[in-house]
N, C-alpha and C positions, 0 to 999 in steps of 0.2 A: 484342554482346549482343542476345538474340532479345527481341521485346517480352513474352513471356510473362516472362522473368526479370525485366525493368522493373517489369511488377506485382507481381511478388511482391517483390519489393526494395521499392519504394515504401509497400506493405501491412506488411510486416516494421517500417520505418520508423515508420510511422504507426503502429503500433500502440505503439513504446516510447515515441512523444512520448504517446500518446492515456489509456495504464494507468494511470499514474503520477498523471496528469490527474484520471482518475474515483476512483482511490484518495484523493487527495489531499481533493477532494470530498465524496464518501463520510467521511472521516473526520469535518470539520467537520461535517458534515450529522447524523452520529449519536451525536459525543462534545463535541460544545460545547454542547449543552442542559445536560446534565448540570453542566458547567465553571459556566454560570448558576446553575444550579440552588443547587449547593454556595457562589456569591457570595452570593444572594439568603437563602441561612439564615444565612452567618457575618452580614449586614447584618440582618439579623431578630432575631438574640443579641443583637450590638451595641446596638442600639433597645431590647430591652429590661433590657439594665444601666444604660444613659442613664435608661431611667423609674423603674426602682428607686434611680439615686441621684438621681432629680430629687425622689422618693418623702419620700427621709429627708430633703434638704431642706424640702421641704415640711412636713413633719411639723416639724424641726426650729420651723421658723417660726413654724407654727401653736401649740404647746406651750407657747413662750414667749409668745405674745403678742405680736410685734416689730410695730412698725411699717416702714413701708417704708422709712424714713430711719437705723431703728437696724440693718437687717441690713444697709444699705447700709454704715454704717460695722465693724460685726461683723466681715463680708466682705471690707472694704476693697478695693469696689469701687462699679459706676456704679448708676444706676436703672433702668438699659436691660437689666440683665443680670436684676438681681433680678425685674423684670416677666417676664422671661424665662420664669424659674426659677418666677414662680408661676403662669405660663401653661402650665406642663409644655410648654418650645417644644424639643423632642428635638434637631429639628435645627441649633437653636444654639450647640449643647454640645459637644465632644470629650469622651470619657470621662475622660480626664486633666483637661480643666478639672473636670468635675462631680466626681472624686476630691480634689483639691484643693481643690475649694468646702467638702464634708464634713467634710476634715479641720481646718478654720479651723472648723466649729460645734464642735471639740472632741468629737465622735463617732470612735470607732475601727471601721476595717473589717478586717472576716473576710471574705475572700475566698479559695471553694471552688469546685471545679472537679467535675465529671464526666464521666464517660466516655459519649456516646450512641452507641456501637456494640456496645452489651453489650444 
């Protein structure tokens, strides 16, 4: 083989390790913002169904009048959580716990969905 086929053999080469390479690149580079983008709203929804049922708790507590000790036992649960709950502390809560906190004040949820691509 003459050396001119060695370069182009070698550049040929190179070039299918090298596309695939900048492709691959290029993709993250222009489609995982986005991928962020779409975490950071569904985690910004989330946040705020957490404050709306920390909301009606609150309210809950406040209407009645409770003391700290009576939703402790209402709730049947600690002091640590209730301080929580009247700390609006978002991040301590699964939605599923604060759905079940609700439903033990004897309040019913209606829960409605929309569409935001319309």
């Amino acid at each position: 083989m003459s050396q001119a086929q060695l370069v182009l053999i070698s550049i040929a080469l190179l070039s299918l390790i090298l596309i695939p390479g900048v492709l691959l690149i290029n993709y993250f580079f222009n489609y995982a913002p986005k991928k962020s983008e779409e975490i950071s709203e569904l985690r910004l929804e989330k946040t705020r169904l957490k404050m709306k049922l920390l909301f009606l708790l609150n309210d809950w507590i406040n209407s009645n009048n409770y003391s700290l000790e009576q939703v402790v036992i209402k709730l049947s649960t600690t002091h640590k959580i209730v301080t929580e709950i009247l700390n609006q502390r978002v991040d301590k809560f699964t939605i599923d716990q604060l759905i079940d906190l609700v439903l033990l004040t004897g309040q019913a949820l209606d829960i409605t969905t929309k569409n935001n691509n319309q």
